[in-house]
C-alpha positions as CSV (number, residue, x, y, z in Angstrom):
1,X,-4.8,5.8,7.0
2,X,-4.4,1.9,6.7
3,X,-1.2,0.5,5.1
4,X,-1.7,-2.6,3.1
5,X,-0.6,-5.1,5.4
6,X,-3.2,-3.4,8.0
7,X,-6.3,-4.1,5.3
8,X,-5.4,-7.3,4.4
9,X,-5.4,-8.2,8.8
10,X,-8.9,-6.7,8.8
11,X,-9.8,-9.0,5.8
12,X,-8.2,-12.0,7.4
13,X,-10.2,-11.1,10.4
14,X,-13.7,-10.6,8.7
15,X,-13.2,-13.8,6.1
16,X,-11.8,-16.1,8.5
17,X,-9.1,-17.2,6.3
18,X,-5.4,-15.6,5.9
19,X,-5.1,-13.1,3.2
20,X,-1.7,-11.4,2.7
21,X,-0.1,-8.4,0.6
22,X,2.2,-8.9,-1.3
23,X,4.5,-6.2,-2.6
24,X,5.3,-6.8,-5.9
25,X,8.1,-4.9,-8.1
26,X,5.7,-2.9,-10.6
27,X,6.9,-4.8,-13.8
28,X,5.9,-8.2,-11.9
29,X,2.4,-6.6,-10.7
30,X,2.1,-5.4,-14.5
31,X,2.8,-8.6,-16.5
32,X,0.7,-10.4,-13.3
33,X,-1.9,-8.6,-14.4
34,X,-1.9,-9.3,-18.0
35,X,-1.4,-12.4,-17.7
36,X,-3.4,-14.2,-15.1
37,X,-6.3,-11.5,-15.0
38,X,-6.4,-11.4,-18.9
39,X,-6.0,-7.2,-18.3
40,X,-5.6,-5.0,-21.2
41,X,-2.0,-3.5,-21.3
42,X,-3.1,-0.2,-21.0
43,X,-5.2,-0.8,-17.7
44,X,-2.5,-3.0,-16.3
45,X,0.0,0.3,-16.7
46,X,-2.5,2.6,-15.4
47,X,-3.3,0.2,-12.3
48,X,0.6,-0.1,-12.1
49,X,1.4,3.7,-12.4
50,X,-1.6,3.9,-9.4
51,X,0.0,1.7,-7.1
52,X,2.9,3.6,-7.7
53,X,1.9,7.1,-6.9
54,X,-0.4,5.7,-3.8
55,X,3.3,4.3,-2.2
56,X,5.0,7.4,-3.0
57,X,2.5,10.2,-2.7
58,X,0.2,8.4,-0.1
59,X,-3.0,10.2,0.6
60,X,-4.2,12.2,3.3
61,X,-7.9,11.9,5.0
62,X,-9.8,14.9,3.7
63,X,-13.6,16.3,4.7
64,X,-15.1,16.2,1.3
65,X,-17.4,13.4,2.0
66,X,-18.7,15.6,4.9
67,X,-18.5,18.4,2.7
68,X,-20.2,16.8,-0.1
69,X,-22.8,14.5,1.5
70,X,-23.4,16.1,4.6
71,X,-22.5,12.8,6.6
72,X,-19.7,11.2,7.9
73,X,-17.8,8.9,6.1
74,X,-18.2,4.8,6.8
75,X,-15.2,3.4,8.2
76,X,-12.8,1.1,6.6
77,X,-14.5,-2.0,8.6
78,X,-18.1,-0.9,7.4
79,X,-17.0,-0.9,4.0
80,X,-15.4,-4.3,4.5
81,X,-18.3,-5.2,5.7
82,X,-20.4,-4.3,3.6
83,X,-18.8,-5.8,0.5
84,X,-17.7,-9.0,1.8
85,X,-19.2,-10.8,-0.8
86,X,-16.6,-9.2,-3.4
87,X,-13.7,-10.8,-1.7
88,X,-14.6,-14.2,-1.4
């Protein structure tokens, strides 16, 4: 499991520049969302209501990519990796 502040160090780290999480009150995050990313209000309350329930019913590392793929999941780092390109 990697807390927020722990993903945006490894994306400091892999885009050579800071990048920093900011924990926002869920109304902020909401009207954020509306208004400087032009979100609909119903996707900006479900993103909102997401963010919620991952901070208070935080997720546990199951097997069903093993399970289901018969392969190991890639790593937090490979995915990172792999995407860079979407967080520049």
């Amino acid at each position: 499991m990697y807390s927020y502040p722990q993903v945006a160090e490894k994306l400091t780290i892999l885009l050579n520049h800071p990048v920093r999480y900011i924990d926002m009150d869920p109304d902020i995050l909401r009207q954020n969302l509306i208004k400087h990313n032009e979100m609909p209000i119903w996707l900006a309350n479900h993103v909102v209501e997401i963010q919620i329930m991952s901070v208070m019913v935080p997720e546990k590392p199951t097997d069903t990519v093993r399970c289901l793929l018969g392969k190991e999941p890639r790593s937090l780092e490979s995915f990172l990796y792999e995407t860079k390109e979407k967080f520049l």
